[in-house]
N, C-alpha and C positions, 0 to 999 in steps of 0.2 A: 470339504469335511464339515461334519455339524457338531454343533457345541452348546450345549448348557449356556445360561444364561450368566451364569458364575465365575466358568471359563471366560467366556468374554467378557465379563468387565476384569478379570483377571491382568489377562492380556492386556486389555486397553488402559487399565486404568482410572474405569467409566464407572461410574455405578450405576448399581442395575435399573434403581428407578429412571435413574435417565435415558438410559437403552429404552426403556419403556418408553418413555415421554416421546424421545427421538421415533421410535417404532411409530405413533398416534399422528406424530407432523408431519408424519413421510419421507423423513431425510433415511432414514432404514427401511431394508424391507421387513416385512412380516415372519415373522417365524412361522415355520411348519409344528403344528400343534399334533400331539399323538392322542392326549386327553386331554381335559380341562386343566389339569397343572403339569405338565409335560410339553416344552416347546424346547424346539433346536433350531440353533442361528448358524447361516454361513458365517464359515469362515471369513470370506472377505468384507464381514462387519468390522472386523477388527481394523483393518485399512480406510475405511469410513470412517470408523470412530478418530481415528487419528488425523483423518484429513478435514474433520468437524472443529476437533480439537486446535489445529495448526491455524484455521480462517475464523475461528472464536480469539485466537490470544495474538495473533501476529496481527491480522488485518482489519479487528473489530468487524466485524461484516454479523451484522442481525441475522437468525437462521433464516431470515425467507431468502435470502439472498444465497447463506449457504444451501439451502434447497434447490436453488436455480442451478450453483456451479454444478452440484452432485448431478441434476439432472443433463445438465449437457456434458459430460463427463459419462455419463449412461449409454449417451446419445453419437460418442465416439470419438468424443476431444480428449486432447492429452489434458491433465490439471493445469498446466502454465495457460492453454488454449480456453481453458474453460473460463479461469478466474482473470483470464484479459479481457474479457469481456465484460464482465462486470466490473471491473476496474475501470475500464474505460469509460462507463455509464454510470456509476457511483463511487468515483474514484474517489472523491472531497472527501469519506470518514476512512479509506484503505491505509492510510498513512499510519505508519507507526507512532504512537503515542499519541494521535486525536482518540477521543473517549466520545462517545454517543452517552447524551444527556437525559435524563430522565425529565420530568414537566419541572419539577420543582427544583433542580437543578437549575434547567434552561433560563428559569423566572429570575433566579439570583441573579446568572450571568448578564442579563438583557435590563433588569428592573424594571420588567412589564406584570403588570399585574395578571392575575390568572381571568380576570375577566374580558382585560386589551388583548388576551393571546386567545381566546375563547371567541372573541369577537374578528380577531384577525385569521384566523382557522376557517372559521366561518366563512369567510367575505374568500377565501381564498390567497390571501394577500403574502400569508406563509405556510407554505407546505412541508411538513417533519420530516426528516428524513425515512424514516420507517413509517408503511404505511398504517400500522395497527391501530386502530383507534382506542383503543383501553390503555395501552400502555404505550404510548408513539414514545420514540427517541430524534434528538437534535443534534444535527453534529455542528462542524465550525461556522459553516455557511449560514445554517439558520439561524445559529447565534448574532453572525454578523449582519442578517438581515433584522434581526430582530431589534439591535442595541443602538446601528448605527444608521437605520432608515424608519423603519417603523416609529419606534419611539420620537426619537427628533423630529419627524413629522408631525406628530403627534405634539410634542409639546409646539411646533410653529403654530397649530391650531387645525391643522388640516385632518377633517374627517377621512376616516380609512375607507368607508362608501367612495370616496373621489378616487381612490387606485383600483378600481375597476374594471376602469378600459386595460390597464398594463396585462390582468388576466386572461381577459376577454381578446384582448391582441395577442397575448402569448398564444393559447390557447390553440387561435387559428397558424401561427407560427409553426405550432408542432404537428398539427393535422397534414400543414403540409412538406413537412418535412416528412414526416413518416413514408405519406404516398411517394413521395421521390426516392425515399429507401428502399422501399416495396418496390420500386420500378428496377432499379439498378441489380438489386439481387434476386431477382423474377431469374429459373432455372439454376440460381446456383447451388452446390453442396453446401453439405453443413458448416463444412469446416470455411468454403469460403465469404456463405454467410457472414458469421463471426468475426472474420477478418476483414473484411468489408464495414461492419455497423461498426466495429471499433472504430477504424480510420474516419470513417462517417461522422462522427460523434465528436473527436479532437475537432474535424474540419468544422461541424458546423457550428461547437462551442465558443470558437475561433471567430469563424466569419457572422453571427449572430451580433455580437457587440460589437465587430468591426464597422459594421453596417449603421446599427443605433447610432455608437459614438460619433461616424462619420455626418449620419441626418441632422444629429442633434446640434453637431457643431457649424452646420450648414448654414442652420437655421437659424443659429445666434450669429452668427456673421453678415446673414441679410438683417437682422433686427440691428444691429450696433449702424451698420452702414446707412440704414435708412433714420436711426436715431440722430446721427451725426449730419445728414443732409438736411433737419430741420425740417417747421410745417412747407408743403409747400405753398408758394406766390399765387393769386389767385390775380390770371392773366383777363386783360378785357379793353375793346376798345373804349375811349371816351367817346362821350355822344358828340358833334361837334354841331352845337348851333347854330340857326339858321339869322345871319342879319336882315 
């Protein structure tokens, strides 16, 4: 059935400027236009708007994200199937009662100046959690990057140029991960897609720092051992003189 603009935020709840806005982002589709001010909406905006509504107030989820679920949800996933997906993948702000911070927010919470976060942005050093550049949002993680690594770094004296490689190694970390994703789900459906990168994701957020923590502690273990064997002896015959 089609409906007025009216009707639907009736129904919904929504107001119509927003339907609008929604309509421009893509999370809805386009009304069928009769003339220049005469447009009709399906019906099953009204179930959209609701399911926009539901992943804005329960899960905090930014609309690009909600754009993502709607679209695989399009695409033939149930809603639980759709937004396990993205929870699996941006799970850290899904939680009930974390809040996505605004810049000047994030700045209180961290005590970095907007120029340390302008220059740590930069360098790559902290990634927002949304990608928008005009308006980015921060959720707990980048707070916790920002208050209790970044800075502290910072005040020990160390230049944010020096965490470079950590990017630079992430980086190549995720290129190869991808490809071994892309390998595993080469011919599958959608839906097993999905159910695959989810598990994918727990695994390798998992085994990623199991791996680090294991190097790292490897590697202070050969240091402590060879600090505790001292320099060593520097071995040699005596010359023994001729009478």
């Amino acid at each position: 059935m089609k409906m007025k603009i009216g009707e639907i935020a009736r129904r919904s709840g929504v107001a119509p400027s927003t339907i609008r806005y929604y309509v421009r982002e893509g999370l809805l589709p386009k009304p069928e236009k009769t003339n220049e001010k005469m447009a009709f909406y399906d019906e099953s905006c009204i179930a959209r708007l609701q399911a926009i509504g539901h992943l804005q107030a329960k899960r905090y989820y930014p609309l690009y994200l909600i754009k993502n679920i709607l679209r695989r949800i399009d695409e033939g996933l149930s809603p639980a199937e759709a937004e396990m997906i993205e929870t699996a993948v941006f799970g850290s702000s899904s939680k009930s009662g974390d809040k996505l911070l605004t810049t000047n927010e994030f700045l209180a919470a961290t005590g970095l100046t907007k120029s340390q976060l302008d220059q740590a942005r930069k360098l790559g050093v902290l990634v927002p959690f949304t990608a928008s550049e005009d308006k980015p949002r921060y959720d707990r993680q980048d707070v916790a990057a920002g208050r209790d690594a970044i800075k502290k770094l910072m005040a020990l004296g160390m230049p944010l140029e020096d965490l470079a490689f950590v990017v630079e190694s992430g980086k190549k970390i995720v290129d190869a991960e991808m490809k071994l994703r892309r390998k595993i789900v080469a011919g599958k459906s959608t839906r097993e897609n999905v159910l695959i990168t989810a598990e994918l994701t727990g695994i390798g957020d998992f085994y990623r720092d199991y791996i680090l923590r294991r190097l790292f502690q490897r590697r202070v273990e050969q240091n402590i051992q060879i600090s505790l064997a001292g320099p060593k002896k520097k071995t040699g015959r005596k010359k023994i003189s001729e009478s």
